[in-house]
N, C-alpha and C positions, 0 to 999 in steps of 0.2 A: 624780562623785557624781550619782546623780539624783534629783532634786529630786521632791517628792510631790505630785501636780496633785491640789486638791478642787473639785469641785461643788458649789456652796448651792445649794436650790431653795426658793421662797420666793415669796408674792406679792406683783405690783409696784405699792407704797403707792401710786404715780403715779395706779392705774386703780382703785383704791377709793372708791364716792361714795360724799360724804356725811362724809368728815372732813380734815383737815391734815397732808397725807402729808408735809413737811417734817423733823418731829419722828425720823418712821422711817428718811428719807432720810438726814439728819444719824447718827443711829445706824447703815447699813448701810455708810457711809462710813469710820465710824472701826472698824467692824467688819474692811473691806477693808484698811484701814492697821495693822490688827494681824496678817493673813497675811505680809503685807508686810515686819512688824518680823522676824515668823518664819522668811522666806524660803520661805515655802511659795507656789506658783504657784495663785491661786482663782480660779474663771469663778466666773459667779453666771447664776442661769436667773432673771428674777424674772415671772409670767405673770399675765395677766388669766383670772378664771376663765370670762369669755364670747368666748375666743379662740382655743379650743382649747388647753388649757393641756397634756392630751398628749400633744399632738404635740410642744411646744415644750419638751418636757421630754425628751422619746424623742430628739428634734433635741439637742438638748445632752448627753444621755447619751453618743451616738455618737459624739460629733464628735473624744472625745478619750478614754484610758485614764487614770481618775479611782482613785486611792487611797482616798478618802473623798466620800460624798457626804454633806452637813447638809442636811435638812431643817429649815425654818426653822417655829416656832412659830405663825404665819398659820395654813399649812395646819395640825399638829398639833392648836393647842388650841381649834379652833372648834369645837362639837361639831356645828353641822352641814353639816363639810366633814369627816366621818369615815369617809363612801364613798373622797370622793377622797383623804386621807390614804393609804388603801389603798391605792390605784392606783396612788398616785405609789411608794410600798412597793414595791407588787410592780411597778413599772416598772425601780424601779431592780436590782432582784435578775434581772428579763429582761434590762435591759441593758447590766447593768454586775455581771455575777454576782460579778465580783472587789474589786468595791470597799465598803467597809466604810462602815455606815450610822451615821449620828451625829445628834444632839434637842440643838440649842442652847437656851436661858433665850432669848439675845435676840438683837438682830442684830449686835450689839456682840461675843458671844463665839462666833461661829463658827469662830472659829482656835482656840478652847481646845478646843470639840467635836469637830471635827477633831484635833487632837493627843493627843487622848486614844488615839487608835486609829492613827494614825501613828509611835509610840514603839513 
């Protein structure tokens, strides 16, 4: 049986000043332990947007053939990361033309976002 590998991409609360990335942390944790419960196999990309975020998203795209990619709400509902919203879009349709794009609520229900398009 093979198993469905997803990509989250998402920025990493770790490198955002200026608030208590803990709270996030703690949510993308039991987010990962809900793939888990699924048996579904999930990388997570999570980037700094002054690190070249992609590149490190292109790097994760490639590295493996993803079923589903989630884009996590950071980048979506900021309005003004709505350039790079794009980009990361049309990154993943360059590099990952097979794998189905998914918008979780939080970082808690990445595996439901994903599953919706893996059934």
């Amino acid at each position: 049986m093979t198993v469905a590998r997803v990509l989250v991409v998402g920025l990493d609360p770790a490198k955002i000043q200026g608030w208590d990335p803990e709270p996030v942390q703690a949510a993308i944790a039991r987010g990962q332990a809900r793939f888990d419960d699924h048996g579904i196999e999930a990388d997570w990309c999570q980037v700094a947007l002054d690190e070249n975020p992609a590149g490190a998203i292109v790097e994760a795209l490639t590295r493996k053939d993803y079923a589903c990619v989630v884009i996590g709400g950071g980048i979506r509902k900021h309005e003004p990361l709505l350039e790079f919203f794009e980009k990361v879009v049309n990154l993943v349709r360059q590099h990952a033309p097979d794998a189905a794009i998914a918008f979780n609520s939080s970082p808690e229900d990445c595996a439901d976002a994903a599953l919706r398009w893996l059934r």
